[in-house]
N, C-alpha and C positions, 0 to 999 in steps of 0.2 A: 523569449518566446511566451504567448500566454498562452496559459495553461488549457492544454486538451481532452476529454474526457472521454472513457470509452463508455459505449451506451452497447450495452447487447441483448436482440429479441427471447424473452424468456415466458416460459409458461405455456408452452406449447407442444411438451411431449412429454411422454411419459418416462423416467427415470430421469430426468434432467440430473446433471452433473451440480452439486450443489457450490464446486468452487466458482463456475459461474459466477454466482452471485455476489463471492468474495471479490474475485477479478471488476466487477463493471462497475463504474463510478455509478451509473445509471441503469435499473432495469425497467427495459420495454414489456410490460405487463400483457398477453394475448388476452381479451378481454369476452373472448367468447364468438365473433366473425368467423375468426377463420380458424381458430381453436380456442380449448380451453374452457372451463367452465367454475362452478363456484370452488370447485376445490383445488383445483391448479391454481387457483389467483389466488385462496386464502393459504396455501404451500407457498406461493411467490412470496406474499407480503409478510409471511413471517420469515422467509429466508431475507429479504430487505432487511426487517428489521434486524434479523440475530447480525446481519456483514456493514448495517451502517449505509446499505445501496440505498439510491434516492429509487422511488417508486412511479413508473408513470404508465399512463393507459398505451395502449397497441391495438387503435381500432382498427376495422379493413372492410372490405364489401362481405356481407352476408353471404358466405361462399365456403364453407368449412369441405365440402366434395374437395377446390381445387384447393384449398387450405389458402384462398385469398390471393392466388398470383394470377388470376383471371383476369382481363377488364368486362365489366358490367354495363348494362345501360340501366343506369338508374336514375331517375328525376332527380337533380337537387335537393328538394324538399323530402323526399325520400330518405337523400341520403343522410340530411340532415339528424332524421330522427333516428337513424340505426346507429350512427356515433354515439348520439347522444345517450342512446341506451346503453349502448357496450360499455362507453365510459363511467354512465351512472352507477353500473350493475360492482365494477371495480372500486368507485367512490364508496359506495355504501358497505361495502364490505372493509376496505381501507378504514372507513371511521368505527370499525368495530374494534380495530385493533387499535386506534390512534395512529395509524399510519399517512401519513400526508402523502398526497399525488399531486404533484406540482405537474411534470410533465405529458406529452402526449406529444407520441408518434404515428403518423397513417402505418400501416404495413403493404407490403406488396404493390399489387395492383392498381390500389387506390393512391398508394405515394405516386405512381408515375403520371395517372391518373389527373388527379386535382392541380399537379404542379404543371398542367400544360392546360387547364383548361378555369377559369376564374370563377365561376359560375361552380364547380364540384370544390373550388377548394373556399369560396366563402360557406359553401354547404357545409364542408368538412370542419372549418371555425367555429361557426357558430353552433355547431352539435357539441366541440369540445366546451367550449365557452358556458355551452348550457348547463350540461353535465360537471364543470370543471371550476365555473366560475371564470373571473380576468387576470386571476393573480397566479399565471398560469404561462410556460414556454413551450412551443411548440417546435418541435425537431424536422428536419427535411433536408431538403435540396439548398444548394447554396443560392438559386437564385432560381426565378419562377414565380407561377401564381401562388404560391403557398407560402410563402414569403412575403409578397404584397397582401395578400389577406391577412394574416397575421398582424402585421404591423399595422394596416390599416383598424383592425380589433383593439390596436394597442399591446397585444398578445408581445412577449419574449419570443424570441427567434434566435435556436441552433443550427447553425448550420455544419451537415452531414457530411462525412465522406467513407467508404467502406475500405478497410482494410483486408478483405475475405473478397473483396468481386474485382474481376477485372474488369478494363478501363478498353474505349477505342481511340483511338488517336482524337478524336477531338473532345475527350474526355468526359464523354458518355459511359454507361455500363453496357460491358458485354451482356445482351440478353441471356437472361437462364435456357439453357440446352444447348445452348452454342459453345465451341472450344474454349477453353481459359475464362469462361465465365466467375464461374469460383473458384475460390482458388484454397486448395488446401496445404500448398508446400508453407513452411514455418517462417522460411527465410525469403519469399515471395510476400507474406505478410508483412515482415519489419522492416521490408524497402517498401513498400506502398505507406507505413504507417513515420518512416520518417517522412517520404517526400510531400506527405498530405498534412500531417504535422508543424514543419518547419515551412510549408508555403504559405502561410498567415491567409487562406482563404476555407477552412474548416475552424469549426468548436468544437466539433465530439465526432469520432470514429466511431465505426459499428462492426462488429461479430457476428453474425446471426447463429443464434442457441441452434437450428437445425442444419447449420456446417459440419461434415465432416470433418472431428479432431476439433471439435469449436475450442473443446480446454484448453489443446496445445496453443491453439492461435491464441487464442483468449491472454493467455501468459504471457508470452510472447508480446505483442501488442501492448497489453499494460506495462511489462517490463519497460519495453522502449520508452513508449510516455513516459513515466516516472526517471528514466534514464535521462529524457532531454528537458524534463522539467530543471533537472538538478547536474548540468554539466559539468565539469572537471573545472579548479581554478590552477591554471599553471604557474607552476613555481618556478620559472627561469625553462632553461631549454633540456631537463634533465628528471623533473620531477612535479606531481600535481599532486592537488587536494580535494578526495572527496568526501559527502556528507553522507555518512551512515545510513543508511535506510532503518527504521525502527525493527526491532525483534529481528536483526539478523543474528545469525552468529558470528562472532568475531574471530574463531579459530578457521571457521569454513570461509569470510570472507578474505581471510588473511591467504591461506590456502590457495583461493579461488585465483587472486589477485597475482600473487606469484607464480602462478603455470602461466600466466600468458607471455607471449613472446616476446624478451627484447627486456622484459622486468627484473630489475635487480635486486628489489628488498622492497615491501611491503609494511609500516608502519600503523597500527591502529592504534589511535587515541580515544577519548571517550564518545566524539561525537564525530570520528573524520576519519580516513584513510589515507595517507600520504605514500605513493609510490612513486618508487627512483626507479629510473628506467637508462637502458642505452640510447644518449640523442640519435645515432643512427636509426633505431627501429625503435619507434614510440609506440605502446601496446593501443591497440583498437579497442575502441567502445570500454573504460573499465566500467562506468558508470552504467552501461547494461548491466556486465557483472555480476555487480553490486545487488541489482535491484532484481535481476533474475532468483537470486539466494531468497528475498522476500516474498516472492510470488512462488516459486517452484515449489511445492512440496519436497521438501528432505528429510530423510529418514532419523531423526536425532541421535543421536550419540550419545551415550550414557556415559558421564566424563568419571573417572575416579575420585573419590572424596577423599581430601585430606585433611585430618585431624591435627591442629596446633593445638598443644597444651599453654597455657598463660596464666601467668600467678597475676592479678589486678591489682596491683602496686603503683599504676601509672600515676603522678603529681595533680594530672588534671582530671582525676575520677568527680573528687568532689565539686569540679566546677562543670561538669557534665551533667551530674545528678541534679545540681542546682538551677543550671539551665533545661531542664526536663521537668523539673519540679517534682523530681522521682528520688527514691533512695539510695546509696551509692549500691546497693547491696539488687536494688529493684536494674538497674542501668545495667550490670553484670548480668544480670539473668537476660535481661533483653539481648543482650548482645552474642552470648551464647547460645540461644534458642534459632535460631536463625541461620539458615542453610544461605553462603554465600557465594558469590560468581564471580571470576576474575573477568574486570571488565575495560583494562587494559594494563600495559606492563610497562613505567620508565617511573618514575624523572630520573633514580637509580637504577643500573642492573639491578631485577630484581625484585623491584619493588614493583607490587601486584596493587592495583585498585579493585577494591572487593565492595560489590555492592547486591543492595543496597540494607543499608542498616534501617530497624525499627526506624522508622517515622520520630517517634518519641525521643528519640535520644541523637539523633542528628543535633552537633552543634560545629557551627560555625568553624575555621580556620581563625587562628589566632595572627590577631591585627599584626603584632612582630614577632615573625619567627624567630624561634630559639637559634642561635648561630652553632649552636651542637646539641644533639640527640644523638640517645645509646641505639647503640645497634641491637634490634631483635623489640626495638621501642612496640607497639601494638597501638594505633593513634584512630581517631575517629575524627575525619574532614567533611562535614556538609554532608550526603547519604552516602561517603563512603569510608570503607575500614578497611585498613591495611597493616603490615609489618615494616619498619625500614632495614632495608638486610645489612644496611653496615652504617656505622655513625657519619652525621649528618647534620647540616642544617635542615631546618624542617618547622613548620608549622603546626603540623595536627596536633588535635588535643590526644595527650597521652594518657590511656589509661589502663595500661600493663603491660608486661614482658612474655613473650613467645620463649618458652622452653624447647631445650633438644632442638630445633629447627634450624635449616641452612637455607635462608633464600635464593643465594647463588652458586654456583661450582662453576670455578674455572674453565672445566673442560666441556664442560655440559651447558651452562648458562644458567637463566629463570630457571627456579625450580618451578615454579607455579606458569601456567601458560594459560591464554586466551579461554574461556571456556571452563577452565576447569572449576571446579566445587571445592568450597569451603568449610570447614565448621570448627568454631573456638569452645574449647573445653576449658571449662575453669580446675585451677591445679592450687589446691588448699597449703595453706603452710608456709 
C-alpha cells in the first residue's frame, strides 16, 4: 500500500487541541478567509514546527460570517488575488520562523466550488502559485477541475478523501446539515479511513480541526494509517511479526497484545512483536494495537528501580576503555551514571537487554563468542548492557560481576521485566 497521509484543517479556533498537530502528517493552515489571523497562524507554525507537521496554506472565499462554507460569486481574477493574499500573509510569517509551506488546500466552499468549475479553480492556482511559488502540491478532489489545473501549473497533486464526512452512494459528500454528514462515532472513522486507504484512489485523508471529538478521530485515523502502513508478517498459521512502533512501551504493548482474543503469548524483541495465537481465532487488527499505544496518550507508569551492585573485574574492561579512548576507571563511571531500561528479555531466561549505554563506551559484540561465560557476567553489546543470569556462551564484552543478584526464580521467572529501571552501582574491593 502507499503510504497515506492525514492532513487536518488547523488554525481556526480558539483553544485548539495541540495533539492535533502531533497526529497530522499535514497541517491545513486557516490563513485568514474564513478564519484565523496573524497569531493563530504564527501558534500553528510553531506547533508545526515543535511535531515535525508539514505546513501548508487553507485558503477559502473571503467569508469569515459563514466561516467559508458559503459559495460566493466572485470573478476569477478576484478570486485570484484573495488566495493569493491569504497564502502570502501565511508565507511571510512562515519565513520568519524558517518554516517551509510547501502545501495548500481550498477550504470549504471554495474546494467544491473551483473543483466543478475550470475558470475558479485556474483562479485558485494561480493565486497559490503566486503567493507559493511552483515547487508547491496542491490538495483536493480526487478528480475535477482542480486537478486539471494543477497539473496543467505543473503543480503536485493530493489527492483527498475524508474520514470525518459521510459519503452518498455515488461517492459524493453528504452535504453539511443533512443526516450522517459528519461523522463523529470512532469506529465509523476507521472503516471509512480503511476502505479509502486501501482503495488506491486517495493520498492524504482529512479530519477537520472543527469536528466534533477531532482528537479522538484524529487518533484513531492516524493509528489506522500507521497500522496498514506496517501489516503483520505471518509466521505459518499460528503466529505473526510486528514492527515496534517507536517510543512505545514495551510492558504496555506486551500487555496490550495479550488481552486480545484468541492470543496465546506475546513475545517483544528489540525491534518486533511476535504473537502466538489459536489458528481457530486469529486476533483482529494487532498492528492497530500496537500503533494506538503511540498515538493515545497513556498515563506513564513509574517503574521501580533496581539497584545491582557490581565489582568491574570484567577481562574485557580494558578493551572497552581502549575502544572508547577513555580510562578503564573513566568507562565505570559512564556506565554507572546512567539510568537504564529493560528493553527486552531472552536469549536466556532472564536475560534483560538494558539500554541504552553512554554513546562513548558502546563497543561492539565480539567477532567469536566465548563458548562459556560466568553467570552474574555484566557485558556491554553495541548500546546495550546486561547481566547473563547463568553460564553461557555469549559474546558481550565483559566488564564486571553483579553481586547479591538473582536474574531468574524458578517459580516467578525474569526478575527484571519489560520496562522496568535500572541502575549499576560500583562495589569497591
Amino acid at each position: 500500500m502507499t503510504r497515506c497521509l492525514l492532513n487536518i484543517d488547523l488554525g481556526e479556533l480558539p483553544g485548539e487541541d495541540e495533539q492535533l498537530y502531533a497526529l497530522a502528517h499535514l497541517a491545513n493552515i486557516a490563513c485568514g478567509g474564513h478564519a484565523g489571523d496573524a497569531d493563530s497562524m504564527r501558534r500553528a507554525l510553531e506547533l508545526c514546527e515543535r511535531h515535525g507537521t508539514l505546513a501548508g496554506a487553507h485558503p477559502s472565499f473571503e467569508d469569515r460570517e459563514n466561516f467559508g462554507r458559503k459559495a460566493l460569486d466572485v470573478a476569477p481574477e478576484v478570486l485570484r488575488g484573495q488566495v493569493a493574499a491569504q497564502c502570502g500573509r501565511l508565507v511571510a510569517l512562515a519565513r520568519e520562523r524558517g518554516v517551509p509551506v510547501r502545501h495548500a488546500k481550498p477550504h470549504g466552499a471554495l474546494y467544491h466550488a473551483a473543483n466543478t468549475s475550470s475558470a475558479l479553480a485556474r483562479a485558485v492556482v494561480d493565486g497559490v502559485v503566486e503567493a507559493m511559488g511552483a515547487d508547491v502540491t496542491l490538495v483536493g478532489p480526487g478528480t475535477g477541475a482542480l486537478r486539471e489545473a494543477a497539473r496543467a501549473a505543473g503543480l503536485g497533486y493530493a489527492r483527498e478523501g475524508f474520514a470525518d464526512r459521510g459519503t452518498l452512494p455515488d461517492g459524493s459528500l453528504i452535504p453539511r446539515g443533512q443526516p450522517g454528514a459528519v461523522l463523529t462515532d470512532v469506529a465509523q472513522a476507521r472503516q471509512n479511513t480503511t476502505r479509502l486507504a486501501t482503495g488506491g484512489a486517495v493520498d492524504t485523508l482529512c479530519v477537520h480541526g472543527d469536528t466534533p471529538g477531532a482528537a479522538a478521530l484524529a487518533r484513531e485515523v492516524r493509528a489506522m494509517l500507521d497500522a496498514l502502513e506496517r501489516p503483520p508478517e505471518w509466521l505459518g498459521d499460528s503466529a505473526l511479526r510486528l514492527v515496534l512502533p517507536e517510543a512505545v512501551d514495551r510492558r504496555q504493548a506486551r500487555e496490550a497484545l495479550c488481552a486480545l482474543p484468541g492470543v496465546l503469548d506475546a513475545v517483544i524483541t528489540e525491534s518486533h512483536a511476535c504473537v502466538y495465537f489459536d489458528p481457530a481465532t486469529p486476533p483482529e487488527s494487532p498492528a492497530l494495537v500496537l500503533t494506538r499505544l503511540r498515538v493515545v496518550p497513556v498515563a506513564p507508569v513509574e517503574r521501580p528501580l533496581l539497584r545491582i551492585r557490581v565489582r568491574y573485574d570484567g577481562e574485557d574492561l580494558p578493551k572497552v576503555a581502549a575502544h572508547a579512548g577513555l580510562s578503564e576507571e573513566e568507562v565505570v563511571r559512564r556506565h554507572t551514571a546512567r539510568e537504564y531500561t529493560v528493553r527486552c528479555v531472552g536469549f536466556l531466561p532472564g536475560f534483560a537487554y538494558l539500554g541504552d549505554v553512554d554513546p562513548t563506551i558502546a563497543c561492539p559484540r565480539l567477532t567469536t563468542p566465548r563458548t562459556r561465560v560466568p553467570a552474574l557476567a555484566v557485558g556491554i553489546a553495541g548500546e546495550r548492557t546486561g547481566v547473563y543470569p547463568f553460564a553461557s556462551p555469549g559474546g558481550w564484552n565483559l566488564v564486571g560481576t553483579a553481586l547479591d543478584f538473582t536474574a531468574f526464580e524458578p517459580k516467578h521467572g525474569a526478575v527484571m521485566q519489560l520496562g522496568d529501571r535500572v541502575r549499576f552501582e560500583r562495589e569497591d574491593g
